[in-house]
matplotlib code that plots the C-alpha trace (Angstrom):
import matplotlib.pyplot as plt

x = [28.0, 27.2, 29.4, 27.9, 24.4, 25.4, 26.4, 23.8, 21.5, 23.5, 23.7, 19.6, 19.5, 21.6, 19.9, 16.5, 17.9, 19.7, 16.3, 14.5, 16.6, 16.9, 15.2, 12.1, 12.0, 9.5, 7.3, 4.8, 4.7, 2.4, 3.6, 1.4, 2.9, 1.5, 3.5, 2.7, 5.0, 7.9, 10.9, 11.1, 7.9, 6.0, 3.7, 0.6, 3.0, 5.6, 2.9, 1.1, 2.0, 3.3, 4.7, 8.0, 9.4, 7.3, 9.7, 12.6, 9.6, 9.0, 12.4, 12.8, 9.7, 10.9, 13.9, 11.8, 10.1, 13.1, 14.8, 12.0, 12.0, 15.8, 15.3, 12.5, 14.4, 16.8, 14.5, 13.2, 10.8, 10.4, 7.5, 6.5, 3.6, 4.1, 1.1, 1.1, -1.3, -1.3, -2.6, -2.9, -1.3, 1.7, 3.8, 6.8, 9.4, 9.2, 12.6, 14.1, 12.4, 14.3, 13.3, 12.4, 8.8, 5.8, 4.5, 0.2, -0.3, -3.1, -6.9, -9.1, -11.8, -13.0, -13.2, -9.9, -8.4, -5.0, -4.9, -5.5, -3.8, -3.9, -5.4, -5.3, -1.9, 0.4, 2.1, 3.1, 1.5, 4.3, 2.9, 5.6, 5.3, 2.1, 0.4, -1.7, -5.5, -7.8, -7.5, -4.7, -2.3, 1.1, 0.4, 2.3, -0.2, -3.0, -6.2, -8.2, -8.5, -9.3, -9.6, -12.9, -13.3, -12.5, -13.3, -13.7, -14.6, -15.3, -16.7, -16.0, -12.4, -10.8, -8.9, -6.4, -6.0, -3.8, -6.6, -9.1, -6.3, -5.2, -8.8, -8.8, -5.7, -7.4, -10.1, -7.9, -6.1, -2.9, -1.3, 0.1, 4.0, 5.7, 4.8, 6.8, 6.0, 5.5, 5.5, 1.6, 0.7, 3.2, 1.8, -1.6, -0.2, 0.7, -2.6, -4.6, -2.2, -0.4, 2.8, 3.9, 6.9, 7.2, 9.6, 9.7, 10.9, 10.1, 8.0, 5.5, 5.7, 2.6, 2.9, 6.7, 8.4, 12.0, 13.2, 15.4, 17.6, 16.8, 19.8, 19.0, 15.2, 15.9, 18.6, 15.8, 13.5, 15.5, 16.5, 12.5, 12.0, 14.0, 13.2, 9.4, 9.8, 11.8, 9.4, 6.2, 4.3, 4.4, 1.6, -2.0, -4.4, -6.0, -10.1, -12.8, -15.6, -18.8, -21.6, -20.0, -20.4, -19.2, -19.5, -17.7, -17.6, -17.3, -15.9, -18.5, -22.4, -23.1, -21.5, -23.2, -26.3, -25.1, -23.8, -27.2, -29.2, -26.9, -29.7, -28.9, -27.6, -28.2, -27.4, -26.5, -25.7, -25.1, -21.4, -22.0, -23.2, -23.7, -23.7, -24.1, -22.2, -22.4, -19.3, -16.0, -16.5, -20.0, -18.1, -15.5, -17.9, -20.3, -17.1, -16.1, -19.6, -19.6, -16.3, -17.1]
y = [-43.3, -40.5, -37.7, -39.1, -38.6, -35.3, -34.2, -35.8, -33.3, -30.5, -30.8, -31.2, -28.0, -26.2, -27.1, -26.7, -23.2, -22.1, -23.3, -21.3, -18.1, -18.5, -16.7, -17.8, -18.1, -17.1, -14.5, -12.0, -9.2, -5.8, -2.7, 0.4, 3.9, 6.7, 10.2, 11.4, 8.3, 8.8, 10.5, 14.0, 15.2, 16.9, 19.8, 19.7, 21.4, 18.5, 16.5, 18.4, 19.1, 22.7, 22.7, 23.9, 20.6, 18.5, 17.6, 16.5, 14.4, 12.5, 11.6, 10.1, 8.6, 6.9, 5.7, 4.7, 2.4, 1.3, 0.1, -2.3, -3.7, -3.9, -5.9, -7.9, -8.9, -10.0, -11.8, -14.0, -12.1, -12.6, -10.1, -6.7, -4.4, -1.0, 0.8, 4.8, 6.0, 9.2, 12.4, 12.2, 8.2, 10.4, 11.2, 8.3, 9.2, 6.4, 7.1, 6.2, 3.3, 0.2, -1.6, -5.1, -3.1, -2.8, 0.6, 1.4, 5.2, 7.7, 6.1, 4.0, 5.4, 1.8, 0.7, -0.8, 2.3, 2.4, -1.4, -1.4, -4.3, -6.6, -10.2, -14.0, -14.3, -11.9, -13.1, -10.3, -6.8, -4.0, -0.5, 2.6, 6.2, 5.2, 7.5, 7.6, 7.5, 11.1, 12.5, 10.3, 12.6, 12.9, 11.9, 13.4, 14.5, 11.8, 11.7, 8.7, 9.3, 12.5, 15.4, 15.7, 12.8, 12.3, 8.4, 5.3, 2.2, -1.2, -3.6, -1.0, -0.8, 2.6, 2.4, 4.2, 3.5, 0.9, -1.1, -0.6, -1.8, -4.9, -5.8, -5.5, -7.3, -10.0, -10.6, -11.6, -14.0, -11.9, -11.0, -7.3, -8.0, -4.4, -1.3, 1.8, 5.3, 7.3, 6.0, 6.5, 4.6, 1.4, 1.7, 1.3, -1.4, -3.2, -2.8, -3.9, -6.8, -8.3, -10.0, -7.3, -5.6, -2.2, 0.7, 4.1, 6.7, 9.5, 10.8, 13.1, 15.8, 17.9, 19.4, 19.2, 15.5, 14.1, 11.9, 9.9, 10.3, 9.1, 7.4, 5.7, 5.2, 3.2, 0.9, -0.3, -0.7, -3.3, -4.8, -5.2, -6.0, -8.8, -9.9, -9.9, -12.2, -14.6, -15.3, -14.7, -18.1, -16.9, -13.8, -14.2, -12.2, -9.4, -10.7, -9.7, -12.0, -10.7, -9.4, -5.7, -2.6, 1.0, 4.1, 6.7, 10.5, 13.7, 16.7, 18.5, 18.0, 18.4, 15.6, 12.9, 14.8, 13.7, 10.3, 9.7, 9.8, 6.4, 3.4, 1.6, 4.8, 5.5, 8.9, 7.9, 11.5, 14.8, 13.9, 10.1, 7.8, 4.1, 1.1, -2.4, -5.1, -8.8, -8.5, -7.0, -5.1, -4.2, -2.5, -0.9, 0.1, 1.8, 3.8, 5.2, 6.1, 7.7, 9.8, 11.6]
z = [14.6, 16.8, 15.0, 11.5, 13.0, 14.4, 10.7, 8.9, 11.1, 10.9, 7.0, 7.1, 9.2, 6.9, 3.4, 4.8, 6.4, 2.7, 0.8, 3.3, 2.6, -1.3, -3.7, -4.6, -8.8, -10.3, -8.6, -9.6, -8.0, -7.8, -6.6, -5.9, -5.3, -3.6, -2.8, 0.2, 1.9, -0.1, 2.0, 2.6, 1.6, 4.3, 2.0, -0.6, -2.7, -2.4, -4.1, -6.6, -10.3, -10.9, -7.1, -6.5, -5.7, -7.6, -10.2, -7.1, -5.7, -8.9, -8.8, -5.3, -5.6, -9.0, -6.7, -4.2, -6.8, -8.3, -5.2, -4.9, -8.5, -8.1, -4.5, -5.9, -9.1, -6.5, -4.6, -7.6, -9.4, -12.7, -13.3, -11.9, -12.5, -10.9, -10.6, -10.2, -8.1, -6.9, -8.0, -11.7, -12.1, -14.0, -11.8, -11.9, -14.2, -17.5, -18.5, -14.8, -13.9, -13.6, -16.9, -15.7, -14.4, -16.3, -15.7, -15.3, -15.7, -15.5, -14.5, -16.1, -13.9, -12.7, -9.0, -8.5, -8.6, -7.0, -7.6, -11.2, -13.1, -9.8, -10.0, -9.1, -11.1, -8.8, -5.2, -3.7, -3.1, -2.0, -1.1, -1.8, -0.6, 1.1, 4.3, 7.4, 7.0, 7.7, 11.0, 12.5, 14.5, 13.4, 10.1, 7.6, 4.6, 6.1, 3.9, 2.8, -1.0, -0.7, 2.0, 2.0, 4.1, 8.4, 8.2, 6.3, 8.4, 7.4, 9.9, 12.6, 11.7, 10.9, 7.0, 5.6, 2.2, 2.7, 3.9, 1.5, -1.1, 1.0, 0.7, -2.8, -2.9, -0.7, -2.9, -5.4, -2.6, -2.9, 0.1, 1.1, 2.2, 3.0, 3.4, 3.2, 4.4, 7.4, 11.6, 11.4, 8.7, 9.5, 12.4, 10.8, 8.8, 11.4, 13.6, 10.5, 8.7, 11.4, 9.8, 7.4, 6.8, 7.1, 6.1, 8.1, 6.0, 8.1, 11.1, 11.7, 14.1, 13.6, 10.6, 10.5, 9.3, 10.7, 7.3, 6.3, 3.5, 0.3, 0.0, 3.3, 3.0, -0.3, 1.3, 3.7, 0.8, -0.8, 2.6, 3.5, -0.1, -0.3, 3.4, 2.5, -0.6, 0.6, 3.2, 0.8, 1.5, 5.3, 4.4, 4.0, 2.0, 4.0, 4.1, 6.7, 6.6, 5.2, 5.2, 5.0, 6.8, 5.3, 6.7, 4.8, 7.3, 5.6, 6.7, 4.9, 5.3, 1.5, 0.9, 3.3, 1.5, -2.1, -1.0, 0.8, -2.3, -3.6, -3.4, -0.6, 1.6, 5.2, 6.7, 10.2, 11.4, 9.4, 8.5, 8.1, 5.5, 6.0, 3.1, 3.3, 0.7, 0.7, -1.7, -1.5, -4.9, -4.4, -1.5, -3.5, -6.3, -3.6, -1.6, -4.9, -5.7, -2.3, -2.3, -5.6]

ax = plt.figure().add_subplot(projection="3d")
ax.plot(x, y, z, "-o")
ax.set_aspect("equal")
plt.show()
């Protein structure tokens, strides 16, 4: 009686342990790609179109994608919406992208921006190539959606862009699951999402970045990929409670002058601009307002 109780719970432990582990069938899953994360790429030019290595960039970025997509497939997924958002929203390569992702390119100028496409239907948000927020040392190419800003904060907390998107995400109760990119900006990640899996491709060292190879960064891609999905039901969607607090620092005075005169505005000090939102898009909608 004893041994057959004995393997009756060791049987138990080792179903719930292999359903635990499998696959999960069935997912959605939303992947937005910035360039400044992806491995190796420590200059503007890296990043820019008509940039000396613009066109190798594309590339590892596409495999940077596709390792993902390929790990996710793995993982259960049965459909996947990459969304490219850096720079222009044309920068991964069509013709190399793993065919079982839908690909968003260019902008459709409205608030979601660098989340276009996500909504209530998706699982699982994964953020490729992605980088430290404005003024974080060590940050290899670290802006909030653009350089002409030292500091977004929401609530008091400091966001890269990775944060602003996780809210977006979170609004749609999807959940952020891995992020890949730079020391700083897992770091970040970590500081702002808790239970997330991250990916360090590379590390800043002033101006200067210690990589890994691309063979290697995408081989802990899909390792981290698959790790994350199988485990998706542990995330949670990234929410602060409202009301909402945005203050939005420029490194220029003009434009806390221009972004004062939105309705609503308060010019806190010559660099910063204040907003209030009961709303996570009426948030959104007044940052992007405020950054043009």
């Amino acid at each position: 009686m004893k041994k057959a109780a004995v393997a009756i719970v060791l049987l138990f432990t080792l179903t719930f342990f292999a359903a635990a582990q499998a696959p999960a069938k069935g997912l959605k899953v939303f992947i937005s790609v910035d360039m400044e994360g992806i491995t190796g790429v420590v200059n503007w030019d890296d990043v820019t179109v008509g940039g000396l290595d613009y066109g190798l960039f594309r590339k590892l970025m596409t495999q940077e994608v596709n390792a993902a997509v390929e790990a996710a497939q793995a993982a259960g997924a049965a459909e996947i919406v990459v969304r490219d958002a850096h720079d222009t929203g044309r920068n991964i390569l069509p013709d190399l992208l793993n065919p079982g992702a839908k690909l968003l390119r260019d902008w459709s100028y409205g608030p979601l921006s660098m989340m276009e496409g996500i909504d209530k239907t998706f699982d699982a948000v994964i953020f490729i190539g992605y980088h430290a927020r404005a003024s974080t040392p060590n940050g290899v190419l670290k802006h909030t959606m653009t350089t002409k800003l030292l500091d977004v904060i929401i609530n008091g907390l400091k966001m890269p862009e990775a944060g602003v998107n996780a809210l977006i995400a979170g609004m749609f109760d999807v959940p952020v699951v891995l992020v890949t990119g730079d020391k700083a900006i897992c770091g970040q990640a970590r500081d702002l999402f808790g239970d997330v899996e991250t990916v360090m491709v590379k590390e800043g060292i002033g101006s200067a970045e210690l990589g890994l190879s691309p063979q290697a960064a995408q081989a802990q891609i899909r390792e981290k990929t698959i790790a994350a999905l199988r485990r998706v039901k542990a995330f949670k969607p990234y929410k602060l409670a409202p009301p909402y607090t945005l203050d939005v620092a420029f490194a220029d005075e003009a434009g806390a002058q221009k972004a004062s005169w939105i309705p609503g505005a308060v010019r806190k000090d010559e660099h910063t601009v204040s907003f209030k939102a009961d709303d996570v898009m009426t948030l959104i909608k007044l940052f992007r307002l405020a950054k043009m």
